[in-house]
Backbone as a chain_set.jsonl record, in Angstrom:
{"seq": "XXXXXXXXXXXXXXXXXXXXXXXXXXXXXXXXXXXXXXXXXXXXXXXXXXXXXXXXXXXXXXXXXXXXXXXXXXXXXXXXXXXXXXXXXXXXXXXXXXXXXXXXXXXXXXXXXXXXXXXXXXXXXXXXXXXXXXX", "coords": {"N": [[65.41, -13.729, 127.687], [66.589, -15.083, 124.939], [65.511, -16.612, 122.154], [64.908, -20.024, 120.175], [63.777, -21.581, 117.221], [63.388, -25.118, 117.442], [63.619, -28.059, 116.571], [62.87, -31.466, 116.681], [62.796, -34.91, 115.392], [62.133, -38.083, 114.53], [62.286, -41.272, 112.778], [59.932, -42.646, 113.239], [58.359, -40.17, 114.156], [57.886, -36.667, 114.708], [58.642, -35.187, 117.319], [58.86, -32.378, 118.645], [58.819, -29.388, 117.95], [58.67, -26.022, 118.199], [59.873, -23.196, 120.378], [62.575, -22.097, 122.12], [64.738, -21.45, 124.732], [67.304, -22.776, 124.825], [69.143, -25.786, 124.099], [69.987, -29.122, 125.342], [72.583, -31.186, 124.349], [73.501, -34.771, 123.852], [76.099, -35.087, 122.719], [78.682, -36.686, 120.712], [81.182, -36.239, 121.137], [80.531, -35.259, 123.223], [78.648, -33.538, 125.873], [76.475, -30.871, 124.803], [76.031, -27.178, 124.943], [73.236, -25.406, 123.378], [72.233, -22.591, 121.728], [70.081, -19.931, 120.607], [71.926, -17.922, 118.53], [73.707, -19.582, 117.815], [76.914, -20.78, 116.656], [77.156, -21.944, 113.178], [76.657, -25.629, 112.999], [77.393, -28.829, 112.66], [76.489, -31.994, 114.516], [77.22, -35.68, 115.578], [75.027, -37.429, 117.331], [75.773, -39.085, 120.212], [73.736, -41.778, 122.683], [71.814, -40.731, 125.302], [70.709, -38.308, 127.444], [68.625, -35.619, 125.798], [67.312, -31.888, 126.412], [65.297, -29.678, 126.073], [65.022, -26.535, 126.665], [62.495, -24.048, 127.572], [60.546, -20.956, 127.343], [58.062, -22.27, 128.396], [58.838, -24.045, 130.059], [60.499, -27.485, 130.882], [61.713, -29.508, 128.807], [62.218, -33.247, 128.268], [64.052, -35.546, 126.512], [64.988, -38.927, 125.271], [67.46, -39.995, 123.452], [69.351, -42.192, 121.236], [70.832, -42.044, 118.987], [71.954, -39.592, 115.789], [71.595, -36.771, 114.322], [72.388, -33.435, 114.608], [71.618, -30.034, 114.0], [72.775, -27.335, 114.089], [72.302, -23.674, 113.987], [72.419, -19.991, 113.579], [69.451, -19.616, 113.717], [68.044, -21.974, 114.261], [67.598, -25.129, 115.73], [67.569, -28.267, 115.089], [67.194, -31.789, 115.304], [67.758, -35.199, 114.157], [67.044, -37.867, 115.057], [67.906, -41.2, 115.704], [66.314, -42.822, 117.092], [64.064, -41.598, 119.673], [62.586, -40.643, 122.573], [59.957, -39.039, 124.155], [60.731, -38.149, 127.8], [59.134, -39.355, 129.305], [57.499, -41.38, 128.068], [59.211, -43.89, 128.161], [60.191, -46.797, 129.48], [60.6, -49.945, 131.258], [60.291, -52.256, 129.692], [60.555, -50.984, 127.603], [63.258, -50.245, 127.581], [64.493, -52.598, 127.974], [64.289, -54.079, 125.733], [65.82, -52.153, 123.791], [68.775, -52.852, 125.227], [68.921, -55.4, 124.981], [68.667, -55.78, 121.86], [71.069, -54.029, 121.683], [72.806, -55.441, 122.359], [73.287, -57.779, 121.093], [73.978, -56.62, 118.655], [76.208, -56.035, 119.427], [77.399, -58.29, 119.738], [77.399, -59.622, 117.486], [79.093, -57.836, 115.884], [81.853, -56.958, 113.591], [85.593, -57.669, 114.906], [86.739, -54.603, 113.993], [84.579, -53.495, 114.856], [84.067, -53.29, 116.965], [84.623, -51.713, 119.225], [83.099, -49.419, 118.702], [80.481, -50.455, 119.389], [80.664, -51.1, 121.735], [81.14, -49.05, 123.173], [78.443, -47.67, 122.68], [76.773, -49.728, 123.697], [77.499, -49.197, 126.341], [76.793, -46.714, 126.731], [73.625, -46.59, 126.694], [73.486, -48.362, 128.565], [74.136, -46.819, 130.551], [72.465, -44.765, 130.779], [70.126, -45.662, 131.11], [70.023, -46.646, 133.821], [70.685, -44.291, 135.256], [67.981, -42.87, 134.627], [67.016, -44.788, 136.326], [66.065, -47.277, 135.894], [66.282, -51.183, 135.382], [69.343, -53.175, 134.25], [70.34, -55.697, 134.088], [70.084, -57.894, 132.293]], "CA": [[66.425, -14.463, 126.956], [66.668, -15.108, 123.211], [64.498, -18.094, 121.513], [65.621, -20.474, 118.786], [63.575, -22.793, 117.046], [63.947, -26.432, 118.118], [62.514, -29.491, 115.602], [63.318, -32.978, 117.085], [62.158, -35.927, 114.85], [62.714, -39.512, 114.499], [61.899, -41.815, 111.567], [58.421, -42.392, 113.084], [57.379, -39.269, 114.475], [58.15, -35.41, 114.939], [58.673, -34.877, 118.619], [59.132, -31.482, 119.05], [58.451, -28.164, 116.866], [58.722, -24.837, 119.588], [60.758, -22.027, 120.112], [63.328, -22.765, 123.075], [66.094, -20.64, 124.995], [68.576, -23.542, 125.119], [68.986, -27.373, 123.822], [70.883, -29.617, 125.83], [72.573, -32.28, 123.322], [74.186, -35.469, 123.592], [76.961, -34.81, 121.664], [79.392, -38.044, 120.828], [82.473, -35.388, 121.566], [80.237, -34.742, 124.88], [77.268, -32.224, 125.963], [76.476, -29.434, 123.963], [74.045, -26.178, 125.161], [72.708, -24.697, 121.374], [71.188, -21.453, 121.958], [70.005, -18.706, 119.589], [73.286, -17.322, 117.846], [75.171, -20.548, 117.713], [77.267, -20.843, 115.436], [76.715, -23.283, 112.564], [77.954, -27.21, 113.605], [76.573, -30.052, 112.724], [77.105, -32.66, 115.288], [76.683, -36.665, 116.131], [74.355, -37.902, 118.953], [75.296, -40.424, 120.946], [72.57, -42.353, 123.807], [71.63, -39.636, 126.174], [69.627, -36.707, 127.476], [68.179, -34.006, 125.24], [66.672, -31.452, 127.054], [64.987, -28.68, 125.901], [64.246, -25.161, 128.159], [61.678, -22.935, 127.355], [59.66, -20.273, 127.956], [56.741, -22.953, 129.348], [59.479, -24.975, 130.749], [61.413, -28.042, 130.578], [61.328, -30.888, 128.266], [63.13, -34.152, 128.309], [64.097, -36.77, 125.513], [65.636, -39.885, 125.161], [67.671, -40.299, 122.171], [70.032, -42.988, 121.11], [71.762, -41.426, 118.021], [71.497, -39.253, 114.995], [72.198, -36.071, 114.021], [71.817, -32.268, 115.377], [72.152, -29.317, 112.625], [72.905, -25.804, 114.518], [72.812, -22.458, 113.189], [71.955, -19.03, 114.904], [67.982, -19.485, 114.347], [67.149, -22.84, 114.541], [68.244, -26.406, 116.409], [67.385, -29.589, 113.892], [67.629, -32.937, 115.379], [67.34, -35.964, 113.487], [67.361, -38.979, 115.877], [67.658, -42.755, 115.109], [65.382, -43.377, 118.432], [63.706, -40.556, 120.358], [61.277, -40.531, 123.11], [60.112, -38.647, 125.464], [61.552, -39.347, 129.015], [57.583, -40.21, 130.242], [57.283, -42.831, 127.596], [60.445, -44.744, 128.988], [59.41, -47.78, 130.297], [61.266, -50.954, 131.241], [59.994, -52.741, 128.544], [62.048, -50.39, 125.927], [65.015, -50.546, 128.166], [65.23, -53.94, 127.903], [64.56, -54.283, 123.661], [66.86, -51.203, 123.352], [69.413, -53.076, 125.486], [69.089, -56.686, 123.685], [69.532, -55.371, 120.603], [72.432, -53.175, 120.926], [74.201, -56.399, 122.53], [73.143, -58.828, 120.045], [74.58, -56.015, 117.73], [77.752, -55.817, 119.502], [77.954, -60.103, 119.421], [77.908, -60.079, 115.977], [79.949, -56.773, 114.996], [83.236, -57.513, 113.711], [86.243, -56.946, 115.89], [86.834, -53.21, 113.976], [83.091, -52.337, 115.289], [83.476, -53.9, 118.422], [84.511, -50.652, 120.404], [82.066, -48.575, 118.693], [79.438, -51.106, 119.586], [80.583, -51.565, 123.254], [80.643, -47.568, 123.279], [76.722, -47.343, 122.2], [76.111, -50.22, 124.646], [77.801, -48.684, 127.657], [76.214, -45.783, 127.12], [72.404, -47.174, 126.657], [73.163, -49.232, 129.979], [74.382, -46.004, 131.446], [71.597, -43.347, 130.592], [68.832, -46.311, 131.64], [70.833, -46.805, 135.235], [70.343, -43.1, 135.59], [66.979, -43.259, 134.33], [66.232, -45.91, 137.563], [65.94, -48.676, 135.006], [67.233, -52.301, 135.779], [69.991, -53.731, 132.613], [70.855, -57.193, 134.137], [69.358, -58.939, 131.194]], "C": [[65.915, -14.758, 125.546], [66.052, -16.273, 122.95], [65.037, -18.308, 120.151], [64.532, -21.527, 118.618], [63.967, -23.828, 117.309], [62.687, -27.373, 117.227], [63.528, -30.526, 116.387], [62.684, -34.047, 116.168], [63.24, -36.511, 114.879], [62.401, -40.009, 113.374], [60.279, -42.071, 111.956], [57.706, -41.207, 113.086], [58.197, -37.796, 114.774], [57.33, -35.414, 116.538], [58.17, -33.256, 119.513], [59.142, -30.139, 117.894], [58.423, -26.854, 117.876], [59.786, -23.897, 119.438], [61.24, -22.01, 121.857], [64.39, -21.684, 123.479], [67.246, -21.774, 124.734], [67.58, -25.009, 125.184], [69.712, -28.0, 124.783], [71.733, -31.216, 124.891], [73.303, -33.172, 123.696], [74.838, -35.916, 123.051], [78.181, -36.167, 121.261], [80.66, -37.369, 120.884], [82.102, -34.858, 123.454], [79.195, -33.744, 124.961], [77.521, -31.292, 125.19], [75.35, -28.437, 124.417], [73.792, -25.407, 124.112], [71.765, -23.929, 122.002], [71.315, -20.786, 120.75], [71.868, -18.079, 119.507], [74.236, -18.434, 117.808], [75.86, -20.447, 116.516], [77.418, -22.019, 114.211], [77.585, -24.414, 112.803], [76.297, -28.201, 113.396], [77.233, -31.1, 113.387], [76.444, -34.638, 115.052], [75.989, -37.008, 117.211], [75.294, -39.189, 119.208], [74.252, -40.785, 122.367], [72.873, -41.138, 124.708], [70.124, -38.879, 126.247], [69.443, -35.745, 126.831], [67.189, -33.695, 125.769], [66.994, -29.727, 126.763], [64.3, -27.632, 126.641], [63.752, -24.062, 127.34], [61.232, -21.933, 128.062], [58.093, -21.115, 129.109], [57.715, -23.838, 129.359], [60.639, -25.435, 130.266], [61.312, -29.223, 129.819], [62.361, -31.523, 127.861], [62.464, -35.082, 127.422], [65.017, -37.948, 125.627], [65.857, -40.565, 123.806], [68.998, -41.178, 122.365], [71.013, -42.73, 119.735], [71.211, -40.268, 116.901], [72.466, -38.569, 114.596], [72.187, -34.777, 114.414], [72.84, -31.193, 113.947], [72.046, -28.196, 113.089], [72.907, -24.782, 113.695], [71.797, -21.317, 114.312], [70.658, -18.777, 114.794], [67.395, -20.658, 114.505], [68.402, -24.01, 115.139], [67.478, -27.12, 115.594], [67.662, -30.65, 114.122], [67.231, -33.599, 115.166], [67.476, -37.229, 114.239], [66.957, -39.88, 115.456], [66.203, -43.338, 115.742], [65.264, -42.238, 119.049], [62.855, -40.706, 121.132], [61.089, -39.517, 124.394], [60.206, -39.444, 126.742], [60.081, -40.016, 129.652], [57.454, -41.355, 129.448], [58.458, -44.146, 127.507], [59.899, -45.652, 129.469], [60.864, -48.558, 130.473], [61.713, -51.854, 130.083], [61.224, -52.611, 127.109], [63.014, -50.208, 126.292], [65.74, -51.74, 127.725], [65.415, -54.374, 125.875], [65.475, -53.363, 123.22], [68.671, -52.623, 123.849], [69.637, -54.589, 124.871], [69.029, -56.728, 122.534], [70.903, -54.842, 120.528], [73.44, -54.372, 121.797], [74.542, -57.525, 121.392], [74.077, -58.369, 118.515], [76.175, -55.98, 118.012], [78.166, -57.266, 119.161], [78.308, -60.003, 118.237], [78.564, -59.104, 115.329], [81.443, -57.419, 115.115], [83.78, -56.704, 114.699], [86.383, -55.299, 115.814], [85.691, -52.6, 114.416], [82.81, -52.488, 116.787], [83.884, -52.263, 119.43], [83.641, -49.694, 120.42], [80.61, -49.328, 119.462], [79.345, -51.342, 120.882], [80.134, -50.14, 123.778], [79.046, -47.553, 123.489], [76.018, -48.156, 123.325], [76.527, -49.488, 125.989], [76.727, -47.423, 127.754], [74.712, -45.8, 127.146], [72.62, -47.679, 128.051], [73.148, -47.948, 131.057], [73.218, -44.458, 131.656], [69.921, -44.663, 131.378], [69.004, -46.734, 133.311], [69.85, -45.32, 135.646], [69.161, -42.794, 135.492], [65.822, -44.424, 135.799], [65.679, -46.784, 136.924], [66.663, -50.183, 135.29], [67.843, -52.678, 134.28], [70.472, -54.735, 132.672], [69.641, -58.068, 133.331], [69.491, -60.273, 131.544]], "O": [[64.736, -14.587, 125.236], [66.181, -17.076, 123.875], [65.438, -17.51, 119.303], [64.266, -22.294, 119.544], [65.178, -23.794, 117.524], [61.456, -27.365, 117.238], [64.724, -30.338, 116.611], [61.482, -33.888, 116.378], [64.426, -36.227, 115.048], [62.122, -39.093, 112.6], [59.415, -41.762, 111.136], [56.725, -40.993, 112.374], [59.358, -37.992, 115.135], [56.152, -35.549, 116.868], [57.475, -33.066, 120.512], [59.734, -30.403, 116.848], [57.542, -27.246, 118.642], [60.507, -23.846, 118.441], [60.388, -21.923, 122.741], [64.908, -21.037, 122.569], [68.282, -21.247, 124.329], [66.497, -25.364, 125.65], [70.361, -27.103, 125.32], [71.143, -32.289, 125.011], [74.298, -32.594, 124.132], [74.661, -37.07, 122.661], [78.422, -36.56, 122.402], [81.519, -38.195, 120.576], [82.782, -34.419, 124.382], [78.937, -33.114, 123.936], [78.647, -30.893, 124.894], [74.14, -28.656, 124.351], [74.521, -24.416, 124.159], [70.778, -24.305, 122.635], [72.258, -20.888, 119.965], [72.693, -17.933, 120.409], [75.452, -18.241, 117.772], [75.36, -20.045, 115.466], [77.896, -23.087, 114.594], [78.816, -24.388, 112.837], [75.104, -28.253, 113.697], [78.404, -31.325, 113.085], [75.388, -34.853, 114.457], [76.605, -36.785, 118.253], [75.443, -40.118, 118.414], [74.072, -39.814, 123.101], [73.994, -40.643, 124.824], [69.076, -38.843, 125.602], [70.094, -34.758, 127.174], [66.214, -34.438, 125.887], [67.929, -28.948, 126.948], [63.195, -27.777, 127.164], [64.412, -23.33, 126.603], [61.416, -21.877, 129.278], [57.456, -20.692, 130.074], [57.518, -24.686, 128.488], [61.52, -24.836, 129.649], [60.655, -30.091, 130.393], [63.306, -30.993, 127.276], [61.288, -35.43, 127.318], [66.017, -37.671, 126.289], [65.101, -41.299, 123.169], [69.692, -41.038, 123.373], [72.017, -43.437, 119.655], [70.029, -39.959, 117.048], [73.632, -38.921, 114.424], [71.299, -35.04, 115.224], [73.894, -31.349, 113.33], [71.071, -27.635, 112.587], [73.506, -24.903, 112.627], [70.995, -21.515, 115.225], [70.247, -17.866, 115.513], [66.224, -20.632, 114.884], [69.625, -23.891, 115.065], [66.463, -26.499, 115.278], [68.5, -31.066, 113.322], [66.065, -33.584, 115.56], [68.464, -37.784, 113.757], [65.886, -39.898, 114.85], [65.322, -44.003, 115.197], [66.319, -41.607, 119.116], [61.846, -41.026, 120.504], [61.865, -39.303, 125.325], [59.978, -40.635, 126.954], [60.036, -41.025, 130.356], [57.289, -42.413, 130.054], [58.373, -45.152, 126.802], [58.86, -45.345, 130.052], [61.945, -48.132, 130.067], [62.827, -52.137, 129.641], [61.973, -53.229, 126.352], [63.909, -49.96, 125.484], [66.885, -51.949, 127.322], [66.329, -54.771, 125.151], [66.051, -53.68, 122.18], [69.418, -53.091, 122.99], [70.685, -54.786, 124.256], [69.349, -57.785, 121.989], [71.721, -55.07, 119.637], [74.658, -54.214, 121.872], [75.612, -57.968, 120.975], [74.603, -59.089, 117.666], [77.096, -55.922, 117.197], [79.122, -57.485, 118.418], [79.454, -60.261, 117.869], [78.736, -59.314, 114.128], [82.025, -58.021, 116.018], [83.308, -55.717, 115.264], [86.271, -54.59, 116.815], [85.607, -51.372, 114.439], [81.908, -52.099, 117.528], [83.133, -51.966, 120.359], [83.263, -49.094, 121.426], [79.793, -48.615, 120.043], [78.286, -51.728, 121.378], [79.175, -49.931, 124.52], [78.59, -47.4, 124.622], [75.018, -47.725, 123.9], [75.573, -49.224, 126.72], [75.98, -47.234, 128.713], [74.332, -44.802, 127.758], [71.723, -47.315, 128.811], [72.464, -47.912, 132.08], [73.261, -43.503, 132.432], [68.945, -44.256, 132.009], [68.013, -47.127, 133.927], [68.726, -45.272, 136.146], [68.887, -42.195, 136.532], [64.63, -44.636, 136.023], [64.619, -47.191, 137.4], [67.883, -50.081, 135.412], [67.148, -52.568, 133.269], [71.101, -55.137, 131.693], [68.647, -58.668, 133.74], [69.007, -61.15, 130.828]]}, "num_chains": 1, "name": "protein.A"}
């Protein structure tokens, strides 16, 4: 099968640099699979699974937004928050999840559905995850 570059970074750190058959993206229209020959799209993240398949495997991320920049030789994602799924803890469940409520308390009413959005879906990827979110 065909290989596409794949960069993942965050504002702290570059995640990911490799050459990948297929991305899996958390697209804020819904999943996306970005393989070699896509055609150019630049998309939104929202909270989810990115998961990249290689030749030496499988690798899993945990991103909370950004940006993803397709074209038919490379994948480009720019994430707000990224980690891999091993450095997941409780810990950053719970500071992920008391922020993005504290954020929804105080967003005005026009931000309030985007903000309930971002939280549902943070509560719902750390559920799946086998994370507890009763704060």
């Amino acid at each position: 099968m065909a290989t596409v570059q794949f960069d993942l970074v965050s504002p702290e750190r570059k995640l990911a640099s490799l050459n990948v058959e297929q991305v899996q993206i958390p697209g804020s229209e819904g999943r996306l699979t970005a393989m070699a020959g896509h055609e150019p799209t630049i998309l939104t993240l929202r909270p989810g699974r990115l998961i990249a398949i290689g030749p030496e495997g499988e690798l899993e991320f945990i991103v909370t937004g950004g940006f993803a920049e397709l074209s038919p030789e490379h994948i480009s994602v720019l994430a707000e928050v990224a980690l891999p799924r091993g450095e997941m803890s409780q810990e950053i469940v719970n500071e992920m999840i008391t922020q993005a409520r504290a954020e929804h308390n105080k967003a005005t009413q026009e931000e309030q559905a985007e903000t309930h959005s971002f939280l549902a879906d943070l509560v719902h990827i750390a559920e799946d995850l086998g994370f507890h979110t009763n704060l």
